[in-house]
C-alpha positions in Angstrom: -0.6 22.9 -4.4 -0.3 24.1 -0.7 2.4 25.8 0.6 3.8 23.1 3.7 3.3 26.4 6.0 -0.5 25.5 5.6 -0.5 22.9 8.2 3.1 23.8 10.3 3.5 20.1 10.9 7.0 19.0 12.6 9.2 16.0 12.4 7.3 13.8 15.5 4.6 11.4 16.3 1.1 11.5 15.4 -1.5 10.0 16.7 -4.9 9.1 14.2 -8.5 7.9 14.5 -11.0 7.6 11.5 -14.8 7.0 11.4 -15.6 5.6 8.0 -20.0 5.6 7.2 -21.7 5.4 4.0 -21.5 8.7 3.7 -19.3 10.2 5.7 -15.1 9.3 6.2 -13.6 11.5 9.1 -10.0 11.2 10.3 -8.4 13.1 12.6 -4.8 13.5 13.5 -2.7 15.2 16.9 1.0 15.8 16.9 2.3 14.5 20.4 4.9 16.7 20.6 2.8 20.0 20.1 -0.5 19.0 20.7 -1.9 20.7 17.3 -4.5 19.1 15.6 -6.0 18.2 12.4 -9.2 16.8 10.7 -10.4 16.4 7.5 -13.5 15.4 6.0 -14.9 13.5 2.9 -18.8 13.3 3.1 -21.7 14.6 1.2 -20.9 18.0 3.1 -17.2 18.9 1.7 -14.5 17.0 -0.2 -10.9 16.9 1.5 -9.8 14.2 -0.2 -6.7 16.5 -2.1 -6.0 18.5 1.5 -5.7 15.0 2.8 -3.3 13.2 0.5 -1.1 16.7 0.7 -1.1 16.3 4.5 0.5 12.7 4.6 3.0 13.9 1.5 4.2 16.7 4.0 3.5 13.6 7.0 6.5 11.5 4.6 8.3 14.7 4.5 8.9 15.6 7.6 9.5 12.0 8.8 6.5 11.7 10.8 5.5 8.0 12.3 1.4 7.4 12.5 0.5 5.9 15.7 -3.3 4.2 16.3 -4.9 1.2 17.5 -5.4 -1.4 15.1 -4.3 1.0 12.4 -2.2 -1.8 10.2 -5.3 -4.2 10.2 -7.5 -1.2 9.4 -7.1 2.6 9.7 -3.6 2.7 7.9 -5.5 0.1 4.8 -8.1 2.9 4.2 -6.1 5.9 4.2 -3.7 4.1 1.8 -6.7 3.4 -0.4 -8.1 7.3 -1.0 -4.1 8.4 -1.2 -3.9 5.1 -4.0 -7.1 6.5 -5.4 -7.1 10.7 -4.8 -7.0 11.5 -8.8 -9.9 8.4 -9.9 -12.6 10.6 -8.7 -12.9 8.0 -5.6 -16.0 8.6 -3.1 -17.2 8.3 0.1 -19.0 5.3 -0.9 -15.9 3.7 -2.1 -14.2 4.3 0.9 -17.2 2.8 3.1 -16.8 -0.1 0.5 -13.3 -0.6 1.0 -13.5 -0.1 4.7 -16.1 -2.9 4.8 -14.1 -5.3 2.8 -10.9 -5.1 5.2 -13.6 -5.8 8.0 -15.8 -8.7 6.6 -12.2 -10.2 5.0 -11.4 -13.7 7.4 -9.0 -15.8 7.4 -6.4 -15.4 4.2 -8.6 -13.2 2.4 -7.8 -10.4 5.3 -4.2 -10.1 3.9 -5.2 -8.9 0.7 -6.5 -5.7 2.3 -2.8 -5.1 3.8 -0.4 -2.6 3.5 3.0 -4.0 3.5 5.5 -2.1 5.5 7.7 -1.9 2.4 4.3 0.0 1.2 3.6 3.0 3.7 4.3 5.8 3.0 4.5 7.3 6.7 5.6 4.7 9.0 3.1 2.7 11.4 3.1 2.0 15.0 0.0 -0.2 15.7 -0.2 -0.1 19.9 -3.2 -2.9 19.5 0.2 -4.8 17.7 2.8 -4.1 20.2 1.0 -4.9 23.3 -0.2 -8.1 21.3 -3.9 -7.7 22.0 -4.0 -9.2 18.3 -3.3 -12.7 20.1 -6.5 -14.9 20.2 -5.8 -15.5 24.0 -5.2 -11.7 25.3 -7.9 -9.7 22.1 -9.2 -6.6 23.8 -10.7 -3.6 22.2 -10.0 0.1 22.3 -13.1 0.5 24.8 -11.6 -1.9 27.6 -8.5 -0.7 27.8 -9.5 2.8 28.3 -12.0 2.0 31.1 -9.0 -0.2 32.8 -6.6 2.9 32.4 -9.4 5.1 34.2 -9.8 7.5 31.6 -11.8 10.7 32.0 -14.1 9.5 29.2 -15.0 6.1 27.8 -17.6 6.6 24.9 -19.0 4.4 22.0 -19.1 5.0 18.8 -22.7 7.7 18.8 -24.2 5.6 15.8 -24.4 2.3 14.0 -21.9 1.0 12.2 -23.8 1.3 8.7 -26.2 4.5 9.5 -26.4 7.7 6.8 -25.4 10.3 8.8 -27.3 13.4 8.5 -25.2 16.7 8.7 -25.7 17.5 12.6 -24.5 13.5 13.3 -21.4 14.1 11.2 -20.6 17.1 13.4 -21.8 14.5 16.9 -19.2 12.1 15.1 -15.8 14.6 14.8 -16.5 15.7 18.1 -16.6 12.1 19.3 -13.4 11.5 17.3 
């Protein structure tokens, strides 16, 4: 469908963030080694659902590894959801669904929501995992640790977790992606 010149990805490490709202699912990817970047978009605005799926066949490919924070528990679950789903005609609502369910999932029920490593189809390398901040006694979020590393720029997310984003906030939300 695309040529794999399209997005001149090389074997590496990519780091990924998505923002997932009732009606607008952003996720945005940077190769470590090259520093190029990538975003696509499935909202009421445009519909990269196919461009998407292509990008983590040529991800496989190339023998990429994803890297995020809390991406197993989360990130990882959705993206594996639209690629399941990327010829049903899924939505942006059913992603906002889906992402909901992994998040109001406790206890057992959270594990049906997992993707088992055997499952991936690009491997995974969960930092909130392998600096155990997924241990009850040492849980910290994204937002702390940046603000303990001194970083440049600490932000929140720019909107409620639940808000209809009009067109101009969808734009506010890549750019705080």
């Amino acid at each position: 469908m695309y040529p794999d010149f399209y997005f001149g990805l090389t074997p590496g490490d990519i780091v990924y963030d998505e923002e997932t709202f009732p009606n607008a699912f952003t996720v945005g990817f940077l190769h470590r080694g090259t520093g190029r970047q990538w975003q696509f978009e499935i909202s009421f605005r445009r519909n990269d659902t196919q461009l998407l799926c292509y990008f983590i066949e040529v991800m496989k490919e190339q023998r990429c590894r994803m890297i995020g924070f809390n991406n197993i528990g989360f990130d990882y679950s959705v993206l594996h959801f639209i690629y399941q789903n990327r010829h049903a005609g899924i939505s942006v609502g059913d992603i906002y669904n889906k992402a909901m369910a992994i998040i109001e999932a406790h206890g057992p029920a959270r594990f049906s929501h997992m993707v088992w490593e055997s499952d991936w189809l690009v491997p995974q390398i969960d930092l909130y995992k392998i600096h155990h901040f997924d241990n009850v006694s040492k849980a910290t979020s994204l937002k702390v640790l940046e603000f303990n590393m001194r970083m440049e720029s600490v932000e929140d997310l720019p909107f409620d977790v639940g808000t209809v984003l009009t067109s101009e906030q969808v734009d506010t939300l890549i750019d705080y992606m």
